[in-house]
Structure formats: structure tokens, C-alpha cells
Backbone as a chain_set.jsonl record, in Angstrom:
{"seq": "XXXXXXXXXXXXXXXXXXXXXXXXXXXXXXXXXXXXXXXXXXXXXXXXXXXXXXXXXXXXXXXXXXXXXXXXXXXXXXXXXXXXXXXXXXXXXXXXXXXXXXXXXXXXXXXXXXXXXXXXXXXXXXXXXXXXXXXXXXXXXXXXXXXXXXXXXXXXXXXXXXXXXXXXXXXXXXXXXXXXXXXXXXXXXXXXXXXXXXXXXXXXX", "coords": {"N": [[108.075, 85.114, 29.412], [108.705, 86.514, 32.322], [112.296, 88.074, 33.249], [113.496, 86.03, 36.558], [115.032, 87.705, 38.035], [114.714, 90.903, 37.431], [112.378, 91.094, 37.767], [112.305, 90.909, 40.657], [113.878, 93.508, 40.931], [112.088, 95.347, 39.933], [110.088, 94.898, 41.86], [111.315, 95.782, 44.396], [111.895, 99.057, 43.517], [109.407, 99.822, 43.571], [107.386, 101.819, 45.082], [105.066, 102.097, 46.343], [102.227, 102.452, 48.732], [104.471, 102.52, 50.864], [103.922, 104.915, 53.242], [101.754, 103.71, 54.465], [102.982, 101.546, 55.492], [104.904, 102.907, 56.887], [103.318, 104.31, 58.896], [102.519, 102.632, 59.964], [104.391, 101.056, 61.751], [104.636, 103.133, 63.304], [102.492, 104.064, 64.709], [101.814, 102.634, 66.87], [104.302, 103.491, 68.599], [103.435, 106.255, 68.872], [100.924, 106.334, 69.706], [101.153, 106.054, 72.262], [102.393, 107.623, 73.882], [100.783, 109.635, 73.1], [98.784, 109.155, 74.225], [99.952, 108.891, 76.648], [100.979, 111.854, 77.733], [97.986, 112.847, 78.034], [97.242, 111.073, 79.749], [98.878, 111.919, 82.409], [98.149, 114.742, 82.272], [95.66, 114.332, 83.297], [96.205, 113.373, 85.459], [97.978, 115.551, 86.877], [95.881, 117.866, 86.699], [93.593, 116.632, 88.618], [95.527, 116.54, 90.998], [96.048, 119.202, 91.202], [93.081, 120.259, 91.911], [92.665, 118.636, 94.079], [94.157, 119.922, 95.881], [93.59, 122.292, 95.663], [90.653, 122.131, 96.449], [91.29, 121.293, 98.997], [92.305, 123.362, 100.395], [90.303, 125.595, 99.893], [88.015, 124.309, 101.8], [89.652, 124.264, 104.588], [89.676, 126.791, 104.442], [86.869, 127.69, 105.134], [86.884, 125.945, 107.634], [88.517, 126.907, 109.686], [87.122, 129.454, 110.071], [85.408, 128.487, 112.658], [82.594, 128.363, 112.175], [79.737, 126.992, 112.276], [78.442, 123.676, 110.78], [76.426, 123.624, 107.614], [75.386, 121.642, 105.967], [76.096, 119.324, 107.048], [76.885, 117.186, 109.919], [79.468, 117.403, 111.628], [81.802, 119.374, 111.576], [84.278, 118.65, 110.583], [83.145, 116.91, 108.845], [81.926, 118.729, 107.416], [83.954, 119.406, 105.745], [84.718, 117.745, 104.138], [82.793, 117.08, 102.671], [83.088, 119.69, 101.142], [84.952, 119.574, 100.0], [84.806, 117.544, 98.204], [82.41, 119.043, 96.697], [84.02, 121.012, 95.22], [85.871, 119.249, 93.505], [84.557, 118.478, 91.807], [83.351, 116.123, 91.213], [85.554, 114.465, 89.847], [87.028, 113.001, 91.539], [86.925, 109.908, 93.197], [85.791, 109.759, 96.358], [84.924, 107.818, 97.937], [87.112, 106.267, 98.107], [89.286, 108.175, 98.751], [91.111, 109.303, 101.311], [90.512, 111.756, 103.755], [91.992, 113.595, 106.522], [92.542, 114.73, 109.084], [94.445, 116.479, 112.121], [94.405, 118.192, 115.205], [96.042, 120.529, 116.628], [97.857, 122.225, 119.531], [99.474, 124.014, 119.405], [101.795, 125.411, 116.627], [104.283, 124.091, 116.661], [104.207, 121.727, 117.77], [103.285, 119.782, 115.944], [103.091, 117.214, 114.167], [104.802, 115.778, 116.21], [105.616, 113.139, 118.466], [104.024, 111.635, 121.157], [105.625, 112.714, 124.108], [107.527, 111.202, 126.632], [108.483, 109.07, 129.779], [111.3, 107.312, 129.529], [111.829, 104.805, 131.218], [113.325, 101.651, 131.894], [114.54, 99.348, 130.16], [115.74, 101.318, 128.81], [115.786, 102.314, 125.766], [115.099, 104.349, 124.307], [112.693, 104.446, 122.79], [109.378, 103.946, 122.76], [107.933, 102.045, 125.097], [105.024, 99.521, 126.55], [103.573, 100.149, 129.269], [105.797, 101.908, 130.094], [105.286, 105.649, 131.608], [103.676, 108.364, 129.962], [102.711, 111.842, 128.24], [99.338, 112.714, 127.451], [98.48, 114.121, 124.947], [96.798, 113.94, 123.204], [94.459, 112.506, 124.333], [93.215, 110.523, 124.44], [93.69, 108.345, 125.7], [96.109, 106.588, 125.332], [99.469, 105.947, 124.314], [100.952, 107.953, 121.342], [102.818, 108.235, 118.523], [102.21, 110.378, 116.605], [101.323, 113.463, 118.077], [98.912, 114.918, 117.548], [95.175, 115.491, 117.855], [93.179, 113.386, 116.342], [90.874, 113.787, 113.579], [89.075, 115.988, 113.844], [88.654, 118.873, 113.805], [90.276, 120.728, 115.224], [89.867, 123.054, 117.681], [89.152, 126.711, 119.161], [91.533, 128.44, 118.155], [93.574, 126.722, 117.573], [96.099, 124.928, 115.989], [95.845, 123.078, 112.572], [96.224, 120.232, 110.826], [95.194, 119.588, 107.585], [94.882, 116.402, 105.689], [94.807, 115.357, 102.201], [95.122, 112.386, 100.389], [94.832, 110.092, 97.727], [94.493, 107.483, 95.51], [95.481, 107.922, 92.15], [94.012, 105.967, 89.272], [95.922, 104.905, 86.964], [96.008, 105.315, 83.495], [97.413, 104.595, 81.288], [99.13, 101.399, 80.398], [102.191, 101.755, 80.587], [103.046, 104.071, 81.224], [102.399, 103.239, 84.21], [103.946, 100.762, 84.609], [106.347, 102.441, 84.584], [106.126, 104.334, 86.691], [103.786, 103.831, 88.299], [102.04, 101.468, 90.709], [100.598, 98.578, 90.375], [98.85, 99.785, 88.855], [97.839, 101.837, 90.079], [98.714, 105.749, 91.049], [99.908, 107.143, 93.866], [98.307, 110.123, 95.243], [98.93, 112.915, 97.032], [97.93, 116.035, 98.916], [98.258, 118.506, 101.283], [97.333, 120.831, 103.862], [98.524, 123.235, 106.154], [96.69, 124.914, 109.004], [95.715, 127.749, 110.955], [93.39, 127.986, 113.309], [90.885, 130.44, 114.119], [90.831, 132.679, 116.375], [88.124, 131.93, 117.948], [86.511, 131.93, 120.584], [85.693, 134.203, 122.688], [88.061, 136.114, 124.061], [90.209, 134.562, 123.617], [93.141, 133.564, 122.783], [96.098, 132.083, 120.167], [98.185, 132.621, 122.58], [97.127, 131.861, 124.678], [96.956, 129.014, 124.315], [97.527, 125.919, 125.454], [100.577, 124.42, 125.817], [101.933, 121.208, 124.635]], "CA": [[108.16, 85.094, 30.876], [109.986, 87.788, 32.769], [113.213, 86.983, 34.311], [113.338, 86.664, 38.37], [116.258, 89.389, 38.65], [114.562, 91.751, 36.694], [111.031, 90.981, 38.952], [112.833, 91.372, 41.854], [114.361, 94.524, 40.686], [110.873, 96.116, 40.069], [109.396, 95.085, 43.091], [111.783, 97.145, 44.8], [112.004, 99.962, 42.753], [108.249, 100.628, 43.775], [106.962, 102.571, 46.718], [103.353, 102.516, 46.872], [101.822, 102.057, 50.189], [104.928, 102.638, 51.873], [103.237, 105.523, 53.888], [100.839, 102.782, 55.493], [103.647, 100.295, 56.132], [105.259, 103.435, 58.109], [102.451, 104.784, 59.906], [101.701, 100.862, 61.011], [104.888, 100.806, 62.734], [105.156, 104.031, 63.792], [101.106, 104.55, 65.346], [101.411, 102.311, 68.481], [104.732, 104.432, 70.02], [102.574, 107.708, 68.693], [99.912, 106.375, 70.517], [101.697, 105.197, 73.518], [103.382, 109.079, 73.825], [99.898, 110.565, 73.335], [97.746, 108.628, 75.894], [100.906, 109.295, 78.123], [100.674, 113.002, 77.829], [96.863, 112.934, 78.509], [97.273, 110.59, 81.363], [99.869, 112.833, 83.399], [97.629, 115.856, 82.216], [94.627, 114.324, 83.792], [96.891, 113.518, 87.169], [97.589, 116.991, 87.569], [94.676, 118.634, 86.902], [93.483, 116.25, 89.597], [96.227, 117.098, 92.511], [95.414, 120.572, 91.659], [92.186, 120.032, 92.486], [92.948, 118.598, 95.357], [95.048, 120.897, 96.752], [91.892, 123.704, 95.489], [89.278, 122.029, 97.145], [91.505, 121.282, 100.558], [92.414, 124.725, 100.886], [88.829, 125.885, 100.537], [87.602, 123.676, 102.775], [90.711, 124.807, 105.158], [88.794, 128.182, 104.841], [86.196, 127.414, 106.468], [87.003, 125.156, 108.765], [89.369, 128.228, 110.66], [86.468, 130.232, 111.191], [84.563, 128.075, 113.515], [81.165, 128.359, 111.883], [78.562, 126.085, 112.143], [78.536, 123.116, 109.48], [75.438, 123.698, 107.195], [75.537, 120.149, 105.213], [76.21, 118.211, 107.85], [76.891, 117.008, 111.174], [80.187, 118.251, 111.908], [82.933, 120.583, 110.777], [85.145, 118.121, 109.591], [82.016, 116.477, 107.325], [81.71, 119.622, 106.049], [85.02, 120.323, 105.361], [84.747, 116.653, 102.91], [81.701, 118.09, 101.721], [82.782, 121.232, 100.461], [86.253, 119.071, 98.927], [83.774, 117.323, 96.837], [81.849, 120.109, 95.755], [85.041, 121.715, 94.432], [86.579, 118.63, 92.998], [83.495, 118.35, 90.835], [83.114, 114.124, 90.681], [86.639, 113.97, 89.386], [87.348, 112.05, 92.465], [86.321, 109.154, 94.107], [86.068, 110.24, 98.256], [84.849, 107.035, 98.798], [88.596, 105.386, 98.08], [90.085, 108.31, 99.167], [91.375, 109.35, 102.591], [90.629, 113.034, 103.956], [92.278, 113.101, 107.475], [92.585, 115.98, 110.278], [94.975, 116.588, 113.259], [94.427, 119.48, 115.726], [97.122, 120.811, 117.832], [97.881, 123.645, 120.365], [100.733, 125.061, 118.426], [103.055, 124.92, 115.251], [105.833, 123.542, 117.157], [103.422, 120.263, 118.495], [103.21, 118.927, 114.27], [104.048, 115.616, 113.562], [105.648, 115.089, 117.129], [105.406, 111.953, 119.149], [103.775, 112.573, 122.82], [106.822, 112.798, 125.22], [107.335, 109.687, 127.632], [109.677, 108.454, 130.787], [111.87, 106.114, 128.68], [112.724, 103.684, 132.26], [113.368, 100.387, 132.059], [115.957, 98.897, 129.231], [116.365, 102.906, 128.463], [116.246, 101.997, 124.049], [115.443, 105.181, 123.055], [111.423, 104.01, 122.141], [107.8, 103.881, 123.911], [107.758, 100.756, 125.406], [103.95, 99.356, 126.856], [103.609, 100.376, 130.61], [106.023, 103.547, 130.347], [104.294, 106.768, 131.295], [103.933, 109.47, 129.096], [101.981, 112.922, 128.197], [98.563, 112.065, 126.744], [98.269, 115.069, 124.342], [95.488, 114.368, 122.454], [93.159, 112.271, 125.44], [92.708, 109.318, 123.437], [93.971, 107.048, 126.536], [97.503, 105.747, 124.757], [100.518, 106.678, 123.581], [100.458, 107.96, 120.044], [103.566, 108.873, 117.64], [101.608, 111.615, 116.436], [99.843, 114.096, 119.307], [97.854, 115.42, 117.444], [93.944, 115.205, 117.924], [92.957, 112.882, 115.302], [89.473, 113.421, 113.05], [89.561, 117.228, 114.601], [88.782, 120.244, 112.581], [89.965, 121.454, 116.026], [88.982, 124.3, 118.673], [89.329, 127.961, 118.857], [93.229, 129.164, 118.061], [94.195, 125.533, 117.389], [96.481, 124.682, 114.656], [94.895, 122.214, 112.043], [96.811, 119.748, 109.798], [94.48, 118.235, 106.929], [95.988, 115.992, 104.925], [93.989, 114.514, 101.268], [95.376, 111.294, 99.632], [93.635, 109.791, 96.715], [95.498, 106.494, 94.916], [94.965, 107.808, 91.329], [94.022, 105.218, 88.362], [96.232, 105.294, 85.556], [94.95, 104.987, 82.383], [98.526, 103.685, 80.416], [99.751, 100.443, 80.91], [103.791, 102.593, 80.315], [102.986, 105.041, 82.691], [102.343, 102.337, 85.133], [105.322, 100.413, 84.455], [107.163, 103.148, 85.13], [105.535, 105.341, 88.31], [102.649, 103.234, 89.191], [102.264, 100.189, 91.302], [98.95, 98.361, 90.591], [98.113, 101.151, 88.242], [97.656, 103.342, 90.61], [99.455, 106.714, 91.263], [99.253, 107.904, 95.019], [98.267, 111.796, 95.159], [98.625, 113.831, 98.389], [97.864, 117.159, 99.145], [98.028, 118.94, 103.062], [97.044, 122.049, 103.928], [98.661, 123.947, 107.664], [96.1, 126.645, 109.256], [95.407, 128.152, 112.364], [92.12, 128.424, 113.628], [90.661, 131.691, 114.927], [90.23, 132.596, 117.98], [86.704, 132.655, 118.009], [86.355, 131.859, 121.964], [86.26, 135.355, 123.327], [89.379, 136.521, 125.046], [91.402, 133.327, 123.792], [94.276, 133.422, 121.739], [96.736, 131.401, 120.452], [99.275, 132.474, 123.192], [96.655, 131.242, 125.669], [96.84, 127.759, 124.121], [98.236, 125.076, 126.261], [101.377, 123.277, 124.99], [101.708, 119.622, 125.124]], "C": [[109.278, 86.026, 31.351], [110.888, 87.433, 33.3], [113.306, 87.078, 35.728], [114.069, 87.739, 38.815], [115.654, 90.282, 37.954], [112.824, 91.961, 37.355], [111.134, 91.69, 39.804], [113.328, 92.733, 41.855], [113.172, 95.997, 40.169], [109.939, 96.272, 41.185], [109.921, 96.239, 43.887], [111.837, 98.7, 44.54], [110.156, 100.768, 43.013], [107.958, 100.858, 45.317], [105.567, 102.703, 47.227], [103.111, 101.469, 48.202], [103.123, 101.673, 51.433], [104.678, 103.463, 53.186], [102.754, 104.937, 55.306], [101.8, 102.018, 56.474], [104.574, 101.516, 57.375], [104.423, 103.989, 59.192], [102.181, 103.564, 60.544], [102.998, 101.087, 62.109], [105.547, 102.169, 63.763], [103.605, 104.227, 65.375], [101.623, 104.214, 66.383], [102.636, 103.229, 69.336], [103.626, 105.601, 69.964], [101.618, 107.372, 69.696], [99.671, 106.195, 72.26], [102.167, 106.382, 74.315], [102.102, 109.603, 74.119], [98.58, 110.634, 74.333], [98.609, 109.005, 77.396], [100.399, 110.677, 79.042], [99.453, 112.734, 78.422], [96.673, 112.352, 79.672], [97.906, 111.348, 82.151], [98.936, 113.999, 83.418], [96.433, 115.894, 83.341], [94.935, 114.339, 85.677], [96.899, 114.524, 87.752], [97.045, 117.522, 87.685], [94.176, 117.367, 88.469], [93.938, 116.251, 91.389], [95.705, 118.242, 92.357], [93.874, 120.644, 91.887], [91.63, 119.928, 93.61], [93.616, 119.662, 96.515], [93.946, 122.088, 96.859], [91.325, 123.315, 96.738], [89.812, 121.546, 98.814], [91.395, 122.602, 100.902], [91.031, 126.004, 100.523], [88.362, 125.862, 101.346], [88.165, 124.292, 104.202], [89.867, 126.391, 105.752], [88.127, 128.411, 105.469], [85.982, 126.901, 107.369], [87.847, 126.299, 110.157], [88.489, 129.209, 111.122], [85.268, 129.38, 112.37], [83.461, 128.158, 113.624], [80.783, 127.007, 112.076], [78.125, 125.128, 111.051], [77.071, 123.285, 108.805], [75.058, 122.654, 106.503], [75.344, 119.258, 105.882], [76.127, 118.17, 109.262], [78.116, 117.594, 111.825], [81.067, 119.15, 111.224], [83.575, 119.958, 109.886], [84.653, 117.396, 108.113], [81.647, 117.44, 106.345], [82.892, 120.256, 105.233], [85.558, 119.242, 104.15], [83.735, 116.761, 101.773], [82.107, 119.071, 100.984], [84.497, 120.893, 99.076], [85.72, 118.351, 98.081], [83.153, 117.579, 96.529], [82.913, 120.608, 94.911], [85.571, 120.903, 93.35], [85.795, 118.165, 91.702], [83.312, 116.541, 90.676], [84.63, 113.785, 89.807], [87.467, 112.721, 90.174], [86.299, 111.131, 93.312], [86.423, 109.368, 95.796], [85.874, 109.431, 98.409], [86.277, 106.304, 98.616], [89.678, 106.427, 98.243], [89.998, 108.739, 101.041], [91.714, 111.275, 102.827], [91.108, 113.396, 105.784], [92.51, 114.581, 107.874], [93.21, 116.188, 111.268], [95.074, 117.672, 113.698], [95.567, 119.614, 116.723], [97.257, 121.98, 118.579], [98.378, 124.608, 119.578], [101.496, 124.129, 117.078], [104.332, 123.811, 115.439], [105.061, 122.254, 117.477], [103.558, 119.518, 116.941], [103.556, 117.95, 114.406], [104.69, 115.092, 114.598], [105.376, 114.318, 117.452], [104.535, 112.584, 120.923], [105.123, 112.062, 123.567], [106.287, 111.456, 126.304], [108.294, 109.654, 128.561], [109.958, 106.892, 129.745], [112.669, 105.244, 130.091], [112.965, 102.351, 131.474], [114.872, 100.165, 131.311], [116.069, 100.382, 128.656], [116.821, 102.432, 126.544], [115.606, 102.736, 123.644], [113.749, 104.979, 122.308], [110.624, 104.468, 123.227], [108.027, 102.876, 123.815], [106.124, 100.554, 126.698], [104.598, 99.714, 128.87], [104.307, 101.367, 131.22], [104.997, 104.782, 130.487], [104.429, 107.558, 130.252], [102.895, 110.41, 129.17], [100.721, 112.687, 126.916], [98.272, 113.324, 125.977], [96.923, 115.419, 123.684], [94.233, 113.614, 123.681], [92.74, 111.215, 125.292], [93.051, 108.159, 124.53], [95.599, 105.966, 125.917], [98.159, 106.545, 124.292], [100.298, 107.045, 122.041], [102.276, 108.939, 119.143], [103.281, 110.132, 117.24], [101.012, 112.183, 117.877], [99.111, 114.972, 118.895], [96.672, 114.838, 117.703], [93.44, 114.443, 116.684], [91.231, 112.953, 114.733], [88.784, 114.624, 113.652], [89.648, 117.979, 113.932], [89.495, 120.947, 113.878], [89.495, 122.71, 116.387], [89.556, 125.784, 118.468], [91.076, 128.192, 119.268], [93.971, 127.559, 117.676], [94.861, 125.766, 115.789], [96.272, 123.194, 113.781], [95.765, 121.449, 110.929], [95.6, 119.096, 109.043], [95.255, 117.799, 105.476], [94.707, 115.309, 103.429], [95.175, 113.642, 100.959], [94.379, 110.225, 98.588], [94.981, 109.206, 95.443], [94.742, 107.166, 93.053], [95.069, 106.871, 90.014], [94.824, 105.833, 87.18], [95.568, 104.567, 84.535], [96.341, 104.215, 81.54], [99.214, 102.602, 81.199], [101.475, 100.924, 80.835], [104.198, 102.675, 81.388], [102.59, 103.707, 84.114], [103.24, 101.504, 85.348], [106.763, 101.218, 85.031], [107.281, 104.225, 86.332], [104.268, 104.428, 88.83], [103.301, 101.939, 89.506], [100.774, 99.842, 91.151], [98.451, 98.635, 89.934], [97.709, 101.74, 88.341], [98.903, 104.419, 90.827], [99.432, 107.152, 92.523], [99.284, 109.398, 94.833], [98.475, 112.215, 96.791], [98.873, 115.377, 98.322], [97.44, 117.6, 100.714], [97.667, 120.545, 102.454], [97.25, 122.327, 105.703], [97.836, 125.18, 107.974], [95.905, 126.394, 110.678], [94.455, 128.441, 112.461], [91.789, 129.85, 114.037], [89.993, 131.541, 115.938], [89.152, 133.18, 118.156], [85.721, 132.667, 119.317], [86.876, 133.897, 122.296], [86.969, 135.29, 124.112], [90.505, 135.688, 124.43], [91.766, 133.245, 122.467], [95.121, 132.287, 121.173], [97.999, 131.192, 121.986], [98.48, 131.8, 124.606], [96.698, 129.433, 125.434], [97.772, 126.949, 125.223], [99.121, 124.055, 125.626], [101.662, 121.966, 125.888], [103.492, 119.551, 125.758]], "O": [[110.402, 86.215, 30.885], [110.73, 86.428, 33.992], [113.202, 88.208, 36.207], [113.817, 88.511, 39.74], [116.662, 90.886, 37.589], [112.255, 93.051, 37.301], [110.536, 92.744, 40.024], [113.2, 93.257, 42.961], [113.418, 97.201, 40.098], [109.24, 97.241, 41.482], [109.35, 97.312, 44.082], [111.812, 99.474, 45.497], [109.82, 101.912, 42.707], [108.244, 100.238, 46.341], [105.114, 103.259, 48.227], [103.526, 100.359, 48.535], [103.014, 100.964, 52.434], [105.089, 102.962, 54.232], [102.988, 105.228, 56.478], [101.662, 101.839, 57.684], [104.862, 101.132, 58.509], [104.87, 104.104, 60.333], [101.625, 103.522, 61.641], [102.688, 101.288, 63.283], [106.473, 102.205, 64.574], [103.776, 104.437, 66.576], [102.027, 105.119, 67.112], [102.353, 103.694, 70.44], [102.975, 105.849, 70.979], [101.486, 108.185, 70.612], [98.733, 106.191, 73.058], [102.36, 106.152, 75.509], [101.976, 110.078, 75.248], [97.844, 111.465, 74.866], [98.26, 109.253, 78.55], [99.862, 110.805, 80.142], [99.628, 112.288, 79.556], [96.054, 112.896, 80.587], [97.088, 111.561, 83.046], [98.767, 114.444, 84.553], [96.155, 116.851, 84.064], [94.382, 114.872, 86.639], [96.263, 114.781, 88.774], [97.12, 118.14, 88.747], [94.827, 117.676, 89.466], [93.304, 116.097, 92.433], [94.873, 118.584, 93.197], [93.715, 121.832, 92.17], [90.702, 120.532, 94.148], [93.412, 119.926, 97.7], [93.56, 122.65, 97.885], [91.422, 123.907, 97.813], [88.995, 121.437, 99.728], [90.493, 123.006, 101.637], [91.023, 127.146, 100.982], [88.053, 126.873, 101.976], [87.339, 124.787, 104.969], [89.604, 126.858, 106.861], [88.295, 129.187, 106.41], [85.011, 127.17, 108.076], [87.591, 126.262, 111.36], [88.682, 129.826, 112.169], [84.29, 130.018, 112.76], [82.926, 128.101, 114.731], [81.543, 126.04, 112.017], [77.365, 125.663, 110.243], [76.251, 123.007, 109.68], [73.846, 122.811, 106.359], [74.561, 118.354, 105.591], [75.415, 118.973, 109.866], [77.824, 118.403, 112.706], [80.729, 119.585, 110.123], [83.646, 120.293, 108.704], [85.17, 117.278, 107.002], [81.272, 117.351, 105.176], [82.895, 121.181, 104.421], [86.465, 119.533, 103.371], [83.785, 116.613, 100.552], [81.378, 119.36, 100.036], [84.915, 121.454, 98.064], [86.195, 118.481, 96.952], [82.608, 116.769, 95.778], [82.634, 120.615, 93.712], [85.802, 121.47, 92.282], [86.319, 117.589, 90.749], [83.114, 116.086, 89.55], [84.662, 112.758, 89.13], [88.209, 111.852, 89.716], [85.257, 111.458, 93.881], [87.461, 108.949, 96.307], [86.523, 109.196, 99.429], [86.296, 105.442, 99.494], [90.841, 106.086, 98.027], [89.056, 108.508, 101.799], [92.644, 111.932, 102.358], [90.04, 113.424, 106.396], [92.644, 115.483, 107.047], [92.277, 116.127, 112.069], [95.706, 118.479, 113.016], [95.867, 118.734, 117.53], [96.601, 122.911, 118.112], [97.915, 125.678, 119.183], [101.658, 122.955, 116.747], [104.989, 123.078, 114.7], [105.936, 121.413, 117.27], [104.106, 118.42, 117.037], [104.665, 117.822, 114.926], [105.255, 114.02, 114.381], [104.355, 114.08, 116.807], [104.586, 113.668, 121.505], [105.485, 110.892, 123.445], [105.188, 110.986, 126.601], [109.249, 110.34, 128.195], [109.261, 105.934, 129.41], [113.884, 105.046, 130.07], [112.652, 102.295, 130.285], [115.965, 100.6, 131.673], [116.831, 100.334, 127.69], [117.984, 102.275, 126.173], [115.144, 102.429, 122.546], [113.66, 105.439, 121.17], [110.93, 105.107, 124.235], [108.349, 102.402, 122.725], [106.075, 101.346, 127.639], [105.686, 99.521, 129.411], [104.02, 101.836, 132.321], [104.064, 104.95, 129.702], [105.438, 107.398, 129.565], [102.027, 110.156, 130.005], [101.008, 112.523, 125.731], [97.412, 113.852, 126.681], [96.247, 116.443, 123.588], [93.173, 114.219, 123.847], [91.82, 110.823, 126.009], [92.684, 107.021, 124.235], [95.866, 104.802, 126.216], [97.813, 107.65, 123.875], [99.419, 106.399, 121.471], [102.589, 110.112, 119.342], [104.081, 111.028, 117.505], [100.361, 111.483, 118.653], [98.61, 115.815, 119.64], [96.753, 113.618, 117.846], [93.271, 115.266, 115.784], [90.382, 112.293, 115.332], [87.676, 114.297, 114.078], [90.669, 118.052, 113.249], [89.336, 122.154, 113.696], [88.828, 123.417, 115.632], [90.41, 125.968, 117.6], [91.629, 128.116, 120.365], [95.192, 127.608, 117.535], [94.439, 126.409, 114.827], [96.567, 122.171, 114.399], [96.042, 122.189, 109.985], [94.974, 118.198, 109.606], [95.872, 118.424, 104.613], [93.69, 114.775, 103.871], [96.275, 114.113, 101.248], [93.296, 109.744, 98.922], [95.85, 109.818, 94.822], [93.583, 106.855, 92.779], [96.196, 106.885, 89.518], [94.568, 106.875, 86.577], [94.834, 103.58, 84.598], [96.085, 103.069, 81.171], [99.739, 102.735, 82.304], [102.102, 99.932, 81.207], [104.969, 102.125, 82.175], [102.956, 104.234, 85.164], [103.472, 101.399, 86.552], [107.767, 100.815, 85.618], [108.294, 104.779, 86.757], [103.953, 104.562, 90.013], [104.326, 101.402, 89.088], [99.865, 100.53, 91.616], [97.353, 98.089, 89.834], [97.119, 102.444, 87.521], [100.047, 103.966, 90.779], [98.534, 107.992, 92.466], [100.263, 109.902, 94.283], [97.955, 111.49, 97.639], [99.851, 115.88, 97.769], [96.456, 117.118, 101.275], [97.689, 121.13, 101.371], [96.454, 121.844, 106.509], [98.065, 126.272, 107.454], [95.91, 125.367, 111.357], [94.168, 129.363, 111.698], [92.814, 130.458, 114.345], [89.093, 130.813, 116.357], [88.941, 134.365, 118.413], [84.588, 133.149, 119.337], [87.926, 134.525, 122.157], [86.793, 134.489, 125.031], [91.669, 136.019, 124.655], [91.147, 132.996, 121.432], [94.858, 131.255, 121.791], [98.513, 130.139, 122.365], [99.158, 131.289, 125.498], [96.471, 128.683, 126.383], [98.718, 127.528, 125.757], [98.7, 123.061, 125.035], [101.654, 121.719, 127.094], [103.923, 118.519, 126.273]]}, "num_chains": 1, "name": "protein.A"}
């Protein structure tokens, strides 16, 4: 019978199938690293995408043609962002949005108001103000909302599109939900395809 210190002292002494016992505890980070990579890869190719197929779209929405797909400009201007995007994206869960304005300088502003009453610096209900876009209410934004707009107008469209991650990591650490939000805008100016009318003819708000 062999003695136990002299067992024990062979067991050790051998190495076979250490290989396995390191690749076991090595695979799941490896694998955790290499789904990462591919997940982030697939994100970006996806914004850029987005950003492609807005600023396509963008293209033709500035010359004031005639939508051929659809019903209006702006349907074709979701149309032609999911032709480009090839089925990489879901349009129905995301959000393709439009604001027209006179000028550059109108962006993102609020419509202007008489601040009477307790004077705090806000819109408060029953103050007047400058209805920019027509819509009947005040609006933080004045732009035209849902608005490839009109000839010489300047055109904000904005994409957003929550994208699925694929690693439970990567979600831990940038997602919420396991989604990613994406956004991509695109600023253009329409052409002035109204004879005679320019931008400097535009009417500021």
C-alpha cells in the first residue's frame, strides 16, 4: 500500500487537464468581453445608420418634391429612413419627429409671452403670448410640429430609437431596462421653391 504523503505528492506533481480547468474559468469573462465588443459594434453600426438614413431623407425633404410612397412629405421622409436602415430597426418603437421654423435663430426657443401677473419668470395659463406655430397654445418649443415644413423654412428632424442590448454587463453598466437610447438630428433649410421667396422673406416669430 502506498503511503498518503507520497500519494499526495504525485497527485500534485501531475498536470494533465490543467488546460481545461483554465479555459473553464477563464471562458465566461472571454465570453463576457466578446459578446461586449459585438454588442457596442452592433450599436454603432446602428446610430450610423441612423444618422445615414436621416440625412437622406433630409435630402429630400428640402427640395419640396412631391412624396411618391406616400401621403405626405414627412411619411416619406420615414419611408425612405427605413429603406436605408435596411430592417435593422424597429420604426414601429421608434420615434422620427419634425419641427419647421422660419429661421435658424427660432430652434429650440419657447414662443415669447407677456409674463403679468406674479411676474415668475414662466408661462403661466391665461398670459398672452406669440402663437408661432398656430397650434392655439403656448408651446416651449415654436416650432411647427410633424412639419417637413414650407418653402425656405428651416427643418429640425430628430430620430430616437431605444436600442436592445444583447449583454446582460453592458446593461448593467449603460443600459436601463436593457435598452440603450440612440438619437440622431439632422438641421436643413428648405429651398425656396415658392417663386420669388427666399429665406430673407421668411417671417420671424
Amino acid at each position: 500500500m502506498a503511503h498518503p504523503r507520497k500519494t499526495f505528492r504525485t497527485l500534485f506533481r501531475r498536470n494533465e487537464g490543467g488546460s481545461a480547468v483554465e479555459f473553464a474559468l477563464l471562458a465566461p469573462a472571454l465570453f463576457l468581453i466578446t459578446f461586449g465588443i459585438i454588442d457596442i459594434g452592433i450599436m454603432l453600426l446602428t446610430w450610423v445608420m441612423m444618422e445615414g438614413g436621416l440625412r437622406e431623407a433630409a435630402r429630400y425633404a428640402i427640395t419640396g418634391a412631391a412624396p411618391t410612397q406616400t401621403a405626405s412629405r414627412l411619411e416619406e421622409v420615414i419611408k425612405i429612413v427605413e429603406d436605408k436602415t435596411s430592417g435593422l430597426i424597429d420604426l414601429a418603437s421608434a420615434r422620427i419627429e419634425a419641427h419647421a421654423y422660419p429661421g435658424f435663430d427660432d430652434v429650440g426657443k419657447a414662443e415669447s409671452y407677456v409674463d403679468a401677473g406674479d411676474m415668475n419668470g414662466s408661462y403661466d395659463a391665461g398670459e398672452s403670448f406669440t402663437d408661432c406655430n398656430g397650434n392655439g397654445k403656448w408651446d416651449n418649443d415654436r416650432g411647427k410640429d410633424g412639419d417637413a415644413g414650407d418653402s425656405a423654412d428651416v427643418v429640425l428632424y430628430t430620430f430616437e430609437y431605444d436600442y436592445k442590448l444583447l449583454t446582460p454587463v453592458l446593461n448593467d453598466l449603460i443600459g436601463t431596462n436593457g435598452k440603450f437610447p440612440l438619437r440622431a438630428s439632422v438641421l436643413v433649410r428648405n429651398e425656396p421653391w415658392e417663386s420669388g421667396k427666399t429665406s430673407k422673406d421668411k417671417k420671424k416669430c
